[in-house]
N, C-alpha and C positions, 0 to 999 in steps of 0.2 A: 097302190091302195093299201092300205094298213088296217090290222083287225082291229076292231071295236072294244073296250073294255067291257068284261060284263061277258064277252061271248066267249063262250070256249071251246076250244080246239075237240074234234072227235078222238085225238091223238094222248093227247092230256088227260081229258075225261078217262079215257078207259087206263090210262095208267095210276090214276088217283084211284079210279075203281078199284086197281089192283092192288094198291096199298093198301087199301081201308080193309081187302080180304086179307091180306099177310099180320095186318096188326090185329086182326079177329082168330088166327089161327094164334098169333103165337100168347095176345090174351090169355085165349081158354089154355094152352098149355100151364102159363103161370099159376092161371086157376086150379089145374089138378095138381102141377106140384104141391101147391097149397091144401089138397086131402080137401075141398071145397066138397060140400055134395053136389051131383050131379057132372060134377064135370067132365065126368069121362064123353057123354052124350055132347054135352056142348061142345069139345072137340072136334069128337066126329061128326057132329052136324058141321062145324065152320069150316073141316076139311071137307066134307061132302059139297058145301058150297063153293069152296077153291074151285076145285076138280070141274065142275058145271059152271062158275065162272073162266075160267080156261078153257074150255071146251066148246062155249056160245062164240068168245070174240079170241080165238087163237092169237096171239104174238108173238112175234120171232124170239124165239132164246129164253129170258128171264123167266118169266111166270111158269113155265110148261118143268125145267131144270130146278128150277125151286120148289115146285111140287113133288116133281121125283125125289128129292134129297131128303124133304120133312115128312112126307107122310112115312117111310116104315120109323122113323125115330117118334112121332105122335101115336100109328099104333102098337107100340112096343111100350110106350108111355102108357097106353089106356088097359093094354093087357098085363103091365106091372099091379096098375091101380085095382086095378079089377079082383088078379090073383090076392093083390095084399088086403085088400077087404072082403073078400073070402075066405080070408084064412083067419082074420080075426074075428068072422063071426063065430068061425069053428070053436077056436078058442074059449070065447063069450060061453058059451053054450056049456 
């Protein structure tokens, strides 16, 4: 018996899931490089989302190891951005 086009795999599915979160983290990263406003929140929400997507449908190895590796370089990223716009309102003022 051969699958069906059109129907897809529970296997597939949740690995394309996992892409669409990896290119939503690393997005908003490009975004805060970019001094975008807001973006340090949209980050951490899309890594808040990683984490609770890894955590509902577990899978061996990639996702969970990917996770460990980007999140302290994304909040080191958000608390760079953070300080650096703190410091130039200081400035401002």
């Amino acid at each position: 018996m051969t699958a069906r086009k059109g129907v897809s795999r529970p296997c597939s599915s949740r690995r394309h899931r996992g892409e669409r979160v990896k290119d939503e983290v690393y997005r908003q990263m490009f975004l805060l490089e970019e001094s975008r406003p807001g973006a340090e929140m949209g980050l951490a929400l899309a890594l808040l989302q990683a984490w609770m997507a890894a955590d509902s449908e577990p899978q061996p190895g990639g996702e969970l190891d990917w996770l460990k590796k980007i999140s302290p370089i994304c909040l080191q990223m958000i608390e760079a951005s953070l300080q650096g716009s703190e410091s130039g309102r200081q400035c401002i003022q």
